[in-house]
C-alpha positions in Angstrom: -5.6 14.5 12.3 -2.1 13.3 12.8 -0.6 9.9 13.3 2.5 9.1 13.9 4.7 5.6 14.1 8.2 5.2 15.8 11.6 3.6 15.0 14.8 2.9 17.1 17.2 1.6 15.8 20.9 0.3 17.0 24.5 -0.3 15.6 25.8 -0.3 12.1 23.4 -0.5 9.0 24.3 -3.5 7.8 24.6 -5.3 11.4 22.5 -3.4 13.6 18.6 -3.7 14.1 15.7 -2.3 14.6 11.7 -1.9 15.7 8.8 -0.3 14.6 6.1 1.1 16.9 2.5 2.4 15.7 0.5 4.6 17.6 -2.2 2.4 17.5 0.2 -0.7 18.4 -0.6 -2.8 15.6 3.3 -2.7 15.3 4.4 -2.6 18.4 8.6 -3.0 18.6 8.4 -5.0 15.4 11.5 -5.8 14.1 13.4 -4.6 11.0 16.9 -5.0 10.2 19.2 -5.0 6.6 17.9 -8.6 6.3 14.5 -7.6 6.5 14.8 -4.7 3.7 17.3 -6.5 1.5 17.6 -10.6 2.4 15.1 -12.8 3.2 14.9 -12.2 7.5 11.9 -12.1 9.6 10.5 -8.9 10.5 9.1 -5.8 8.5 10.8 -2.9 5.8 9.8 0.3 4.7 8.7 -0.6 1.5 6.6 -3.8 2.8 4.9 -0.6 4.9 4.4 1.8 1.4 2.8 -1.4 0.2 1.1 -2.0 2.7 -0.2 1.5 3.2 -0.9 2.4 -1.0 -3.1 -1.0 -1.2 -5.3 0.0 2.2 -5.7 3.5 0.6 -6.0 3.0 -2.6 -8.8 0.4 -1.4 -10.6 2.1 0.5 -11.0 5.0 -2.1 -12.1 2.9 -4.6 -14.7 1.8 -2.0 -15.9 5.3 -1.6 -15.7 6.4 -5.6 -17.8 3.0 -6.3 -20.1 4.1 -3.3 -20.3 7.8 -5.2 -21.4 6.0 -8.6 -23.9 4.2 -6.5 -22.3 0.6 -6.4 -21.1 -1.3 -3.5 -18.7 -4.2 -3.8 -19.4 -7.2 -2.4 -15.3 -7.8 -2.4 -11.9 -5.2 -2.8 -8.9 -7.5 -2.8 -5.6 -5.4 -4.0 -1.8 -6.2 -4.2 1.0 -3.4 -4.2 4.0 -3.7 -5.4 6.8 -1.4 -4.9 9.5 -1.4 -6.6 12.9 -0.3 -5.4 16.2 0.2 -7.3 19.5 2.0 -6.8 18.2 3.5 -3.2 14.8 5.0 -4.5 11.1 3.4 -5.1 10.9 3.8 -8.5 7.2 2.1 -8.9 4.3 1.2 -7.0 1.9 -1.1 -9.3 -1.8 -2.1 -7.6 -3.6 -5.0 -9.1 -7.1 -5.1 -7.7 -9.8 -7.7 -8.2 -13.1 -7.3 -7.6 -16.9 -8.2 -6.8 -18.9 -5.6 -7.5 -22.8 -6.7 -8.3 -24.2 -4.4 -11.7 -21.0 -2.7 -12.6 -20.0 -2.6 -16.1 -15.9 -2.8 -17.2 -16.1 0.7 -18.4 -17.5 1.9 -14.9 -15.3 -0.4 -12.9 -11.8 0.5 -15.0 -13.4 4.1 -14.4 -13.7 3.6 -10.7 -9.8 2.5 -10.4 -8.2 4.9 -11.6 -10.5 7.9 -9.5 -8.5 5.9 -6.8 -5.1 5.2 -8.4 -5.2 9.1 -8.7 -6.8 10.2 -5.8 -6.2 8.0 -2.6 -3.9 10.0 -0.5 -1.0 7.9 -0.3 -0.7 7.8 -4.1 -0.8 11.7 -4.1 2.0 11.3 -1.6 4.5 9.1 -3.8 6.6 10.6 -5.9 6.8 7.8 -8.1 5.3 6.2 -11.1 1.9 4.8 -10.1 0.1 1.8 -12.2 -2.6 -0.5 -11.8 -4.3 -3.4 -13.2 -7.9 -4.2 -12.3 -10.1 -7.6 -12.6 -13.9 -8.0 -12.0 -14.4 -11.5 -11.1 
């Protein structure tokens, strides 16, 4: 399987802009700029799209390691947050919470990091990976 995404971008870095395109259009000519990535302006940046990308995966990992322990949750609601300093992402830190009928801590906590460990975006970062994990 391969996916792919597009960007085009025009002028300087600091002045110019941007879009993002998706193969499956969910972004389709969405707009990033220096703003974006470093200000407060409207559009998207590339470490919004890690985030976005390591909390989906790591999410849906955890659904299938709970699934493989025999436990479905009735809930998966996880925040990323990527860090970045001096030009690299230096951190990406999940913080899940969760619903997740019969589970105990110990099985849960287990269940996390499988995923934290395992979800292919987090074998893709070269970065320091951490997470924090609720039942609720």
């Amino acid at each position: 399987m391969i996916r792919n995404a597009t960007a085009e971008w025009q002028g300087s870095g600091k002045e110019g802009k941007g879009n993002l395109t998706t193969q499956s259009t969910v972004l389709n000519k969405t707009q990033y700029s220096f703003n974006t990535r470093f200000a407060d302006g409207v559009g998207t940046n590339p470490e919004e799209l890690v985030a976005a990308a390591h909390a989906g995966c790591f999410t849906m990992k955890l659904s299938f390691v709970l699934n493989e322990k025999g436990f479905t949750a009735d809930n998966l609601n996880t925040r990323c947050e990527i860090t970045f300093e001096n030009g690299a992402i230096t951190k990406s830190h999940l913080i899940v919470t969760a619903s997740v009928p019969g589970i105990s801590q110990e099985q849960f906590q287990e269940a996390v990091k499988d995923a934290e460990e395992n979800c292919p975006i987090s074998k893709l970062l070269d970065t320091e990976i951490t997470s924090e994990a609720t039942l609720s």
